[in-house]
C-alpha positions as CSV (number, residue, x, y, z in Angstrom):
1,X,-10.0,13.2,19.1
2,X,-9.7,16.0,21.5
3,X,-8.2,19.2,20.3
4,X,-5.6,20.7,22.1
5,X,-4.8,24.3,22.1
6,X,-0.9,24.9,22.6
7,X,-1.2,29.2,21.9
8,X,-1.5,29.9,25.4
9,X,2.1,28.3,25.6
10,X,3.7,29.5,22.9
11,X,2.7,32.9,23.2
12,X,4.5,32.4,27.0
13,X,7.8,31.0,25.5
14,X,7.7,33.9,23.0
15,X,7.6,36.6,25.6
16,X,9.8,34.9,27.8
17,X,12.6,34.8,24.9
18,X,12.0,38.5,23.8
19,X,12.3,39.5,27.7
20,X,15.8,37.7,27.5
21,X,16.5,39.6,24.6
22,X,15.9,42.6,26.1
23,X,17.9,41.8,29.3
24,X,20.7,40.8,26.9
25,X,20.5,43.9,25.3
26,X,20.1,46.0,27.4
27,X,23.5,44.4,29.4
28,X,26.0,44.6,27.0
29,X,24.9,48.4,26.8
30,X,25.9,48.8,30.2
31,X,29.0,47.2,30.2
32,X,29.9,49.2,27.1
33,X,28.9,52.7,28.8
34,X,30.7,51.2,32.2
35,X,33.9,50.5,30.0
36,X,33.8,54.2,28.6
37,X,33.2,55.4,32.2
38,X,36.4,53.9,33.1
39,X,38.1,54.7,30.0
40,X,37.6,58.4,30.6
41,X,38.0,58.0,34.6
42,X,41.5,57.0,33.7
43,X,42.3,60.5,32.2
44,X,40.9,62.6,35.4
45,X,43.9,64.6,37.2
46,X,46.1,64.0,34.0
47,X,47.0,66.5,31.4
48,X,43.9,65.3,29.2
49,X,41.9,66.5,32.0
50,X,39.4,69.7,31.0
51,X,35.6,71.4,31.8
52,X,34.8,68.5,28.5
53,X,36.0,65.4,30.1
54,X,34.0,66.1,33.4
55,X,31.4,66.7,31.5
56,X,31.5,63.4,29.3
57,X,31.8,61.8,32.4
58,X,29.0,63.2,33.7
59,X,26.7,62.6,31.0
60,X,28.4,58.7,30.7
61,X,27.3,58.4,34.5
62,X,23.8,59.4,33.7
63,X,23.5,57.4,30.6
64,X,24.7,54.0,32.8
65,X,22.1,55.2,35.9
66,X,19.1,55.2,33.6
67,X,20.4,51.8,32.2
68,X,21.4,50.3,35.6
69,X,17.3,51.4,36.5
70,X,15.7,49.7,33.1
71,X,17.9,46.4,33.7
72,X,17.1,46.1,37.3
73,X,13.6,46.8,36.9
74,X,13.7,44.4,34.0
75,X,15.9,41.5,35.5
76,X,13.8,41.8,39.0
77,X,10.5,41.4,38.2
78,X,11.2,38.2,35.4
79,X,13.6,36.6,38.5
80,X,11.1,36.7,40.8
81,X,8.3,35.2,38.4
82,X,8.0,31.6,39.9
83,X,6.7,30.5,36.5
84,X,9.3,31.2,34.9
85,X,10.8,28.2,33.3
86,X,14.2,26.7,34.0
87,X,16.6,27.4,31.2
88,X,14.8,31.3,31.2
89,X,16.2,31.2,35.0
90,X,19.6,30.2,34.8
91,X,19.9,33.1,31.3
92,X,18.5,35.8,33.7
93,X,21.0,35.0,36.3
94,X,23.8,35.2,34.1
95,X,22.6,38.5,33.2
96,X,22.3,39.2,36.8
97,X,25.1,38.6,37.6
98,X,26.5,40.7,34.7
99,X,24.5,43.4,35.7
100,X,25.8,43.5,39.3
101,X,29.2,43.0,38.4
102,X,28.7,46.4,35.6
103,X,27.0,48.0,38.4
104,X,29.8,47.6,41.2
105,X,32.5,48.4,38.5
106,X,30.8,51.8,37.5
107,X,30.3,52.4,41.8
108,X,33.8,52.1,42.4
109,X,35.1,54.2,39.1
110,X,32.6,56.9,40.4
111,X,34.3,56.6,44.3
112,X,37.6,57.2,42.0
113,X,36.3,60.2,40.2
114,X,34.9,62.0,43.2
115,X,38.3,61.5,45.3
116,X,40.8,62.1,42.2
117,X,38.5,65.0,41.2
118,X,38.2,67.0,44.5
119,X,42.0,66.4,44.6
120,X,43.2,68.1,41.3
121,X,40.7,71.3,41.2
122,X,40.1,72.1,37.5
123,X,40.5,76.3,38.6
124,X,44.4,75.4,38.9
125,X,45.4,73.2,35.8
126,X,49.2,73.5,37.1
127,X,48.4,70.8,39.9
128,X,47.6,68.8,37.1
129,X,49.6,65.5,36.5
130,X,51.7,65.7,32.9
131,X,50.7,61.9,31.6
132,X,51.7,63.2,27.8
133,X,48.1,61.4,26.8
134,X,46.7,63.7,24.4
135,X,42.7,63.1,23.3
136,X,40.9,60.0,22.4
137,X,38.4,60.2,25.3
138,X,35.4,62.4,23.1
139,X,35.6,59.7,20.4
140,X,35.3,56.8,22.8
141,X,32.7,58.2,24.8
142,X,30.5,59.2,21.8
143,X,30.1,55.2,20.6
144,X,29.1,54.3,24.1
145,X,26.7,57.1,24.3
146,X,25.4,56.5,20.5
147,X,26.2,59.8,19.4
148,X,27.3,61.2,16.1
149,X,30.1,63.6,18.2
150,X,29.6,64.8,21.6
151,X,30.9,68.2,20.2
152,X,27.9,68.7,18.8
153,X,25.8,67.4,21.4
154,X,23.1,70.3,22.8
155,X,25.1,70.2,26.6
156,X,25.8,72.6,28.5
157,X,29.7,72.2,29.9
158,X,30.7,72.3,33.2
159,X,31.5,76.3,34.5
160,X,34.6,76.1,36.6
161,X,32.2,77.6,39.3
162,X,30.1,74.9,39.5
163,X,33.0,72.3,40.2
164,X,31.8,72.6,44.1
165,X,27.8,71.4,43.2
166,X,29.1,68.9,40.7
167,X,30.8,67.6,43.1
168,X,27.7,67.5,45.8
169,X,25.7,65.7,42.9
170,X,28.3,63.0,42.3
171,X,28.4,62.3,46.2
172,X,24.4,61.8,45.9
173,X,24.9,59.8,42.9
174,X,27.1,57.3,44.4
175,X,25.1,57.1,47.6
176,X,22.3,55.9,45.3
177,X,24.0,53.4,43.2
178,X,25.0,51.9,46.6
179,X,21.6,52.1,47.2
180,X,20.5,50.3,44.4
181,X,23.0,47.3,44.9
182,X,21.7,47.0,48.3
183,X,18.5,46.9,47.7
184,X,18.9,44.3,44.6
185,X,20.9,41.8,47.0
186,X,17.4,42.4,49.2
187,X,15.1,41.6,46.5
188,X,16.6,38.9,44.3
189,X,18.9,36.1,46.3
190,X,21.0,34.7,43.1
191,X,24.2,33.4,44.5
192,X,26.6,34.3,42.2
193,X,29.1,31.0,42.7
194,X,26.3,29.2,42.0
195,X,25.5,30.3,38.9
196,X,27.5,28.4,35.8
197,X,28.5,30.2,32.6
198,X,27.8,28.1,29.7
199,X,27.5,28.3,26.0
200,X,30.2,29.7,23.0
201,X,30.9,33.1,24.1
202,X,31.6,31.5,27.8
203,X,34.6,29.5,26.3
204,X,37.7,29.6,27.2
205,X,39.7,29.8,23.7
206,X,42.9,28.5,23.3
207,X,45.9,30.6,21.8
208,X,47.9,29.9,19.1
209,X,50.6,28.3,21.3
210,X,48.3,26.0,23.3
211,X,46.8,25.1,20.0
212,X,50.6,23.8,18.8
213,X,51.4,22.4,22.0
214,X,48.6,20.4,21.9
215,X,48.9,19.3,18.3
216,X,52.4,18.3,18.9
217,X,51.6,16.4,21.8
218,X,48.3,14.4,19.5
219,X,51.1,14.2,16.7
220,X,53.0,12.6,19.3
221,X,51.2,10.1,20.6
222,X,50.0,8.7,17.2
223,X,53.5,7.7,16.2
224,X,54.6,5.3,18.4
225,X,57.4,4.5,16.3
226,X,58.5,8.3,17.3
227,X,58.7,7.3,20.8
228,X,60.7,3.8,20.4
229,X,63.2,5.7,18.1
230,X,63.9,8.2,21.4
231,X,64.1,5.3,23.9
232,X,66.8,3.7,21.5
233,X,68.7,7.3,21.6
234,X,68.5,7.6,25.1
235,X,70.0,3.8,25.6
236,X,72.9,4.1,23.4
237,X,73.6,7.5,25.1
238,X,73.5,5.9,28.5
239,X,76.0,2.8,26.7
240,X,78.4,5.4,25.8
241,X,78.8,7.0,29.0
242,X,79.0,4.0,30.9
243,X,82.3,3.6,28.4
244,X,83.8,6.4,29.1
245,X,83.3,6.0,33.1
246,X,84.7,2.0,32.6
247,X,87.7,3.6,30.9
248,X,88.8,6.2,32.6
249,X,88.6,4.0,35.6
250,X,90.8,1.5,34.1
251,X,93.6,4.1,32.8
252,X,93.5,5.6,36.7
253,X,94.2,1.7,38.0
254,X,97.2,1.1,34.9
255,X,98.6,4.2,36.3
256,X,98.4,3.3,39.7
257,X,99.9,0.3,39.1
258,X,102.4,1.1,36.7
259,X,103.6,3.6,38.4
């Protein structure tokens, strides 16, 4: 009996699942550091607005470049693997079209940064808008960044000085996530109605008052008796009026004729 030799193959579907992995992880890192990005793009030209936030957002913005490179890197080169099976494929378009949905979110929170931020100049803080917001935005951007405290992070902040070449480098920065979406709609076609979400963090969950709707309405329809005992409401109530109209007409004609 001929001895076949399946490690070839299972060493495949082990790298393809710990390339998935990857991708997965690497993802919901992105759309974590993206979420801080817009948490603390929120707060620019507000009364929270200081030398520490701009530079919070700047090194958020660098932490979701060098992720946005990884993933694409990572994502392109598995997509474009034609032995790649089918399941594997329709996973790494979901988490392409994660990715490029985190990516154009982060491009157009950076567009809001650079036009807010060249608006309300940090070297006049009386321009800036009184929101009554007070902190939050250190805190926040430390868990997306993995840091202990950003406080105590070796960074050198912002000078007031500077505000001009930061501003140059964001310009540059945007121009090259633009890039980068270009140039990923060039290299990998995934049509992104085309691609289905599926499985249990896909679902669509029902709230509490669906939920009781619907159990009323299943609660419903296994009594029966339920229903006939309305049917039999509504008929005497329809008897009744139908009473009333037949009597009133018949006092309006004894009038009448009576009179």
């Amino acid at each position: 009996m001929p001895l076949v030799n399946n490690k070839v193959g299972d060493d495949g579907t082990v790298g393809t699942d710990k390339a998935l992995a990857d991708g997965k992880a690497l993802v919901d890192s992105l759309m974590k550091v993206v979420a801080c990005y817009r948490h603390l793009a929120s707060c620019v030209g507000g009364c929270t607005d200081s030398l520490q936030l701009r530079d919070e957002l700047r090194q958020t913005r660098e932490k979701a470049q060098k992720l946005a490179v990884a993933i694409c890197h990572h994502l392109t080169s598995h997509l474009r693997d034609k032995s790649l099976p089918e399941e594997q494929r329709k996973e790494m378009e979901l988490l392409w079209v994660a990715f490029s949905s985190s990516l154009e979110l982060l491009h157009v929170d950076m567009c809001k940064v650079f036009n807010v931020a060249d608006i309300f100049s940090l070297a006049n803080s009386h321009t800036l808008v009184q929101t009554g917001l007070q902190g939050g935005g250190s805190e926040v951007a430390a868990r997306a960044l993995s840091l202990p405290d950003l406080n105590q992070t070796p960074s050198q902040t912002l000078p007031a000085s500077l505000e001009s070449q930061e501003h140059s480098t964001m310009e540059q920065e945007i121009s090259q996530i633009d890039h980068m979406i270009d140039d990923m709609e060039m290299k990998v076609n995934v049509l992104r109605w085309m691609v289905e979400p599926h499985g249990p963090q896909y679902a669509d969950p029902l709230s509490s008052a669906d939920s009781t709707s619907l159990a009323m309405l299943s609660v419903d329809e296994e009594q029966p008796g339920h229903q006939s005992l309305c049917q039999r409401n509504q008929i005497c109530v329809l008897l009744l009026l139908f009473c009333v109209v037949l009597l009133a007409a018949t006092l309006s004609v004894s009038v009448v004729i009576f009179s």
